[in-house]
C-alpha positions in Angstrom: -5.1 -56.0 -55.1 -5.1 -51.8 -54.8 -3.7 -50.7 -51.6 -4.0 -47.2 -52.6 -7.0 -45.1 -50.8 -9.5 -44.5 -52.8 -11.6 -41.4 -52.5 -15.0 -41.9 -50.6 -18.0 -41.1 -51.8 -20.5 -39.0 -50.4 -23.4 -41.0 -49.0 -26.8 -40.4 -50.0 -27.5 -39.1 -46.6 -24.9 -36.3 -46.2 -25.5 -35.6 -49.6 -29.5 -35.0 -48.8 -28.4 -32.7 -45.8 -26.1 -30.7 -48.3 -28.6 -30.2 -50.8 -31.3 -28.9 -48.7 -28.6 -26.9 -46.8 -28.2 -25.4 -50.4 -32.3 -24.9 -50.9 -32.2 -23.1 -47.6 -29.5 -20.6 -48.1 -30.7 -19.9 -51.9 -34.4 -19.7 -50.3 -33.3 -17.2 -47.6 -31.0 -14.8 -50.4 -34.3 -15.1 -52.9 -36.0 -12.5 -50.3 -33.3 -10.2 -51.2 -33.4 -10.6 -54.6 -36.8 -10.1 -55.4 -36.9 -7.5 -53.0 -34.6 -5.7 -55.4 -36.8 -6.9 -58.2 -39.8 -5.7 -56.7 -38.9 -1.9 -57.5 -38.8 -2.5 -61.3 -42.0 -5.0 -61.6 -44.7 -5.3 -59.7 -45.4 -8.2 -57.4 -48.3 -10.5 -58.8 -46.7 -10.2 -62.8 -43.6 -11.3 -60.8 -45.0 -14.0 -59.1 -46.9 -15.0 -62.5 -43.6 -14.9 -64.6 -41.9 -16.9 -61.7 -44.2 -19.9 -61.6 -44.8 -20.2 -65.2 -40.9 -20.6 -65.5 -41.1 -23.2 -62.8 -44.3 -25.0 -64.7 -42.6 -24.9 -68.0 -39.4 -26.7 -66.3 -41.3 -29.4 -64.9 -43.8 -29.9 -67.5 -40.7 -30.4 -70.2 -38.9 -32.8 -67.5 -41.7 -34.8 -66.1 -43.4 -34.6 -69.8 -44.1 -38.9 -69.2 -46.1 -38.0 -66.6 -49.4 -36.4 -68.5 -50.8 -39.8 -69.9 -50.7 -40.9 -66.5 -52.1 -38.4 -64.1 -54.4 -39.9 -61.7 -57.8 -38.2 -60.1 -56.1 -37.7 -56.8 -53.2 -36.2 -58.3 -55.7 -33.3 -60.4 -57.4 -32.8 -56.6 -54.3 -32.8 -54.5 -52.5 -30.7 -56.9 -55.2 -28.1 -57.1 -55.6 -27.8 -53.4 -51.9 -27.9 -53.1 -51.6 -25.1 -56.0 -54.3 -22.8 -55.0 -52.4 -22.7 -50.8 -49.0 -22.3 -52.5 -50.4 -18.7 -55.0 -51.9 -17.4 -52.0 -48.5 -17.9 -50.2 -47.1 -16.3 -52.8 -49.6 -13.3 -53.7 -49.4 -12.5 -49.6 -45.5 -12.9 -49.5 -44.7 -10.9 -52.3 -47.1 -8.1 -52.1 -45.6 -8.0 -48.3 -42.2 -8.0 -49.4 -43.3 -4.7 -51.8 -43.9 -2.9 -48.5 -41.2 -4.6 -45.4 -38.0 -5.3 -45.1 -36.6 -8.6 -46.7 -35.7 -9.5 -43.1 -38.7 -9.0 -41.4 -40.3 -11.1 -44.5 -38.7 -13.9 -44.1 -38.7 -14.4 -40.2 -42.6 -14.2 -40.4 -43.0 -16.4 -43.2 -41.0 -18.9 -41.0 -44.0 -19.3 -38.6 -45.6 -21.6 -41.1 -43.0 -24.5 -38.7 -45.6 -22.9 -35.6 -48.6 -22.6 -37.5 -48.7 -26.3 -39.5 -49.4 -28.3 -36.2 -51.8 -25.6 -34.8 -53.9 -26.2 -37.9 -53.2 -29.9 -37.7 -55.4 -30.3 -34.3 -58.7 -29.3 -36.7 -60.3 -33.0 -37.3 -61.0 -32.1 -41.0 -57.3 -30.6 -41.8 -55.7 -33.0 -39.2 -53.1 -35.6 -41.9 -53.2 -39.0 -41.4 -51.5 -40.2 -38.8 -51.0 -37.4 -37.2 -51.3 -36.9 -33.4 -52.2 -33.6 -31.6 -49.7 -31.2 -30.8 -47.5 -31.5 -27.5 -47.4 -28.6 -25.1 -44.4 -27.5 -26.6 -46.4 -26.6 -29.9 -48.4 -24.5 -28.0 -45.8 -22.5 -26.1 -43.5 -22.1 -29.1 -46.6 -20.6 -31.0 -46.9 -17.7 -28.4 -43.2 -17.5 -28.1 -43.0 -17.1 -31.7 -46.3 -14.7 -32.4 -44.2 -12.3 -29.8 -41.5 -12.2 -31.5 -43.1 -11.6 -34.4 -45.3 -8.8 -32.8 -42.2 -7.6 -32.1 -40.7 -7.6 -35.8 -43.5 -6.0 -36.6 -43.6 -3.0 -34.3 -41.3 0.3 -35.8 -38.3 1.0 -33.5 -39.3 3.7 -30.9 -43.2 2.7 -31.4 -45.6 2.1 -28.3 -46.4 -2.2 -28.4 -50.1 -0.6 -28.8 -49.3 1.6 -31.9 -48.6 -1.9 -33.5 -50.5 -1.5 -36.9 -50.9 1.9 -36.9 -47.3 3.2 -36.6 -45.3 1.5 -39.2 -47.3 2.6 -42.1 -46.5 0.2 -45.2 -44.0 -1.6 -43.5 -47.0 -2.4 -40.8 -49.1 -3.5 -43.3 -46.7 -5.7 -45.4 -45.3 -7.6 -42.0 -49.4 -8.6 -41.6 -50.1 -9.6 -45.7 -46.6 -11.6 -45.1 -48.5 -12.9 -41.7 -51.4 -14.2 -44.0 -48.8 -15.9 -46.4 -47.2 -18.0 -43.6 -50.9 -19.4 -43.0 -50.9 -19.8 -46.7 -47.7 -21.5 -46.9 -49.2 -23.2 -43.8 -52.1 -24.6 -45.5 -49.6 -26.0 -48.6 -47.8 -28.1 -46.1 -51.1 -29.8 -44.4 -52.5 -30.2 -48.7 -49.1 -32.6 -48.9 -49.1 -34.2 -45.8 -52.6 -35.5 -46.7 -51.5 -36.4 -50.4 -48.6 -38.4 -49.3 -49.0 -42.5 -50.1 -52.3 -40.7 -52.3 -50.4 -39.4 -55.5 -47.2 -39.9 -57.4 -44.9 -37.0 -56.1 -43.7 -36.4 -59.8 -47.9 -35.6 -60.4 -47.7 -33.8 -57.4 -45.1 -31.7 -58.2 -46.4 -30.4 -61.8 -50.0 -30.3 -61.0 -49.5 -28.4 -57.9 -46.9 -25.6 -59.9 -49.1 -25.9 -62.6 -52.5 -24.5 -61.1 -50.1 -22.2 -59.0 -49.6 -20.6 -62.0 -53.0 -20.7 -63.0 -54.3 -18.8 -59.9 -51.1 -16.6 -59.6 -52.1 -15.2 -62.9 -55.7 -14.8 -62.8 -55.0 -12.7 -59.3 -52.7 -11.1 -61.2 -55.0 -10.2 -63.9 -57.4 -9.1 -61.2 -54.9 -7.2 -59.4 -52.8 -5.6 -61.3 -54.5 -5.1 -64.9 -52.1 -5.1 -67.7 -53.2 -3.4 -70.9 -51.2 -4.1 -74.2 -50.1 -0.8 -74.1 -48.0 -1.4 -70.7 -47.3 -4.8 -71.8 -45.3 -3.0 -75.0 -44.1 -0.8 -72.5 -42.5 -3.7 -69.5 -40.4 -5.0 -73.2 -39.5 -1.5 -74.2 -35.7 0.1 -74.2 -35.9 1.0 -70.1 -38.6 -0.8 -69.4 -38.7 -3.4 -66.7 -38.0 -6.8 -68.9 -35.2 -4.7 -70.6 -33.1 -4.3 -66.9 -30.7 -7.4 -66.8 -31.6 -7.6 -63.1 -35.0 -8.6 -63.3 -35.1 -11.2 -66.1 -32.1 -13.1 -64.0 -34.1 -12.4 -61.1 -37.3 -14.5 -62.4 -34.9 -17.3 -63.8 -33.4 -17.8 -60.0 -36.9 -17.8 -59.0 -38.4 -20.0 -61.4 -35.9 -22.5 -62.7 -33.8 -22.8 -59.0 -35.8 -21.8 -56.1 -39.2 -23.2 -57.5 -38.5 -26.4 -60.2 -35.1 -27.3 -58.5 -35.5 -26.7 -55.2 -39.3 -28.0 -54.5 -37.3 -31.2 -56.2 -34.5 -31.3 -54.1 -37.1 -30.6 -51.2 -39.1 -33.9 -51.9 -36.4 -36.2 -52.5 -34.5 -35.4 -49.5 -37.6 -36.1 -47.5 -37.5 -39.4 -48.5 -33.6 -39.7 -47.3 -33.7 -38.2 -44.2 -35.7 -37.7 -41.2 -38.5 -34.8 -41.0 -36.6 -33.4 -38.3 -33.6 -32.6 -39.6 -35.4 -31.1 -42.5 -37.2 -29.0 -40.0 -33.9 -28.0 -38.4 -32.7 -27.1 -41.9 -35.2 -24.9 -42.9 -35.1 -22.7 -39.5 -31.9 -21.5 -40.9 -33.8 -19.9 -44.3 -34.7 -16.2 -42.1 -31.0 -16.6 -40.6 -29.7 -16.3 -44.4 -32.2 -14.2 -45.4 -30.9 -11.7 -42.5 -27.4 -12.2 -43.6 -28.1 -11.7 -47.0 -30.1 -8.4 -46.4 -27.0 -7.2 -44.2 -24.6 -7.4 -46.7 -26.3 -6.6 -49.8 -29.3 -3.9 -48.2 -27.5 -3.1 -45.2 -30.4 -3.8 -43.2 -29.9 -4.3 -39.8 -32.0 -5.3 -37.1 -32.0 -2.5 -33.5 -32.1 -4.3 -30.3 -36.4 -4.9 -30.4 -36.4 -6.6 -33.6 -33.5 -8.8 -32.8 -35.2 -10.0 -29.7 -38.1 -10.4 -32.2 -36.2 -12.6 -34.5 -34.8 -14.6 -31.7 -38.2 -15.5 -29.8 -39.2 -16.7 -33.5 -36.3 -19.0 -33.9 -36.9 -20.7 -30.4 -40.6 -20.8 -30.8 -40.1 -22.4 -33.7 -37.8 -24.8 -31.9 -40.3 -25.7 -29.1 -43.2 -26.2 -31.6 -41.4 -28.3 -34.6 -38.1 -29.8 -33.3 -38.2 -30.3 -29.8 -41.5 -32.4 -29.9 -39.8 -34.5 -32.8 -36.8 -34.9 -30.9 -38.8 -36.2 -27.7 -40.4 -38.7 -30.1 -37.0 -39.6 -31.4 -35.6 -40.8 -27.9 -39.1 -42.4 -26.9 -38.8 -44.5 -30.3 -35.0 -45.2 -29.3 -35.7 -46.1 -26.0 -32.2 -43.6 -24.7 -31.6 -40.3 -23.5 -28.6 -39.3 -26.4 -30.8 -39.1 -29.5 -29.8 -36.4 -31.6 -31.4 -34.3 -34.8 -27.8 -34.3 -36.5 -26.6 -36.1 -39.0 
């Protein structure tokens, strides 16, 4: 018999939490990085590039999937596709225009926004209740603080659109993203038990890419002529930066990561993923700090704050009230 300690491997719970701790950090430095990107190539042929990447990722690895797609998987996946490109066209034509900061704390409303849009009967999941109180307090909590991310430093509260310029506008497009993004969430909450998650997965990036680049075609015309010009010496597929920039975003923080994201939902509770993912604007920030040196003055701190604990009160308090009602005891916990 061995008496010597072996080493211990990692459970398949821990190693959910570490994955998506991963997803979250890599999420929150992506703002950064296309951010950078976004001043070599403009946002929709970005976004285009990116999820056609992602699609060609999935479609190779899930490539046993296409004889067996399934008539809810085609629907869910097209509802779920079209919500995610017009995250992404808001979020990135945003981004062209704010900081990478103020981007990524307003795309984190979609925690507040997702049960807000759940009390509609026709959007409301399966199984889903109405919101608690708490949803609706953390919602205004969080719109202030965004209101007051979105306000320029020195501005009057009633100057708020008209004083920032670009920046002003870009914090509101990323506004309409969050409801996009918002929108994606509620599509998979009503597909779940409905459609095979690998289906899911590369229908959904599939007609994401479809969409993203028909709007891109709309929205930013390309003629051959500028398409020679994007591949010639000093052009923007020529930089180093941007090329590695649409790799991260399509292989890792689209293929891998929406991956990672749906199996670690089936191996730990929603409300530690929620938990998580409040932490993606909190490395964003850090990220911006140290590579843009953006900082955030007194006003927009407050902002960011009042969106972290609105988010709180509308996503994980409410869970973690149902968590010690289900448990019957007063020391239930969201950790590990």
């Amino acid at each position: 018999m061995t008496t010597g300690a072996s080493s211990p491997k990692i459970s398949r719970n821990a190693m959910a939490h570490l994955l998506m701790l991963a997803v979250v950090m890599l999420w929150g430095a992506m703002f950064v990085l296309i951010k950078e990107a976004l001043a070599v190539i403009s946002p929709q042929w970005f976004n285009s590039i990116r999820m056609t990447i992602a699609f060609a990722c999935l479609a190779l690895v899930y490539r046993r999937q296409w004889r067996q797609l399934t008539r809810e998987a085609w629907l869910f996946g097209a509802a779920a596709g079209g919500s995610l490109a017009i995250g992404y066209v808001f979020q990135t034509q945003g981004l062209a225009y704010t900081t990478a900061t103020n981007s990524a704390f307003i795309t984190a409303l979609v925690v507040v926004i997702v049960p807000i849009l759940a009390t509609i009967p026709g959007m409301r999941p399966p199984d889903h209740g109405t919101p608690e109180w708490t949803a609706w307090a953390g919602a205004l909590v969080a719109l202030l603080g965004v209101a007051l991310l979105m306000l320029p430093a020195h501005a009057h509260w009633t100057l708020l659109l008209a004083a920032g310029g670009k920046e002003s506008l870009g914090n509101l497009l990323t506004l309409v993203c969050a409801v996009g993004f918002s929108l994606y969430v509620i599509a998979l909450a009503h597909a779940a038990g409905r459609a095979e998650f690998e289906q899911l997965i590369l229908l959904q990036i599939g007609f994401a890419m479809v969409f993203l680049t028909a709007g891109a075609l709309i929205m930013e015309p390309i003629r051959m002529d500028s398409l020679a010009h994007l591949a010639a010496p000093g052009g923007a597929l020529r930089q180093p930066f941007v090329p590695i920039s649409l790799l991260v975003a399509g292989v890792l923080a689209t293929a891998l990561a929406f991956g990672i994201q749906t199996w670690a939902q089936q191996a730990i509770p929603a409300a530690n993923i929620a938990v998580i993912l409040t932490l993606e604007p909190v490395f964003a920030w850090l990220t911006a700090f140290v590579a843009l040196k953006e900082k955030l003055e007194l006003r927009r701190g407050v902002g960011a704050i009042l969106v972290l604990f609105g988010i709180f009160a509308a996503e994980i308090l409410p869970r973690w009230r149902q968590r010690r009602r289900q448990n019957g005891t007063g020391d239930a916990a969201l950790g590990v």
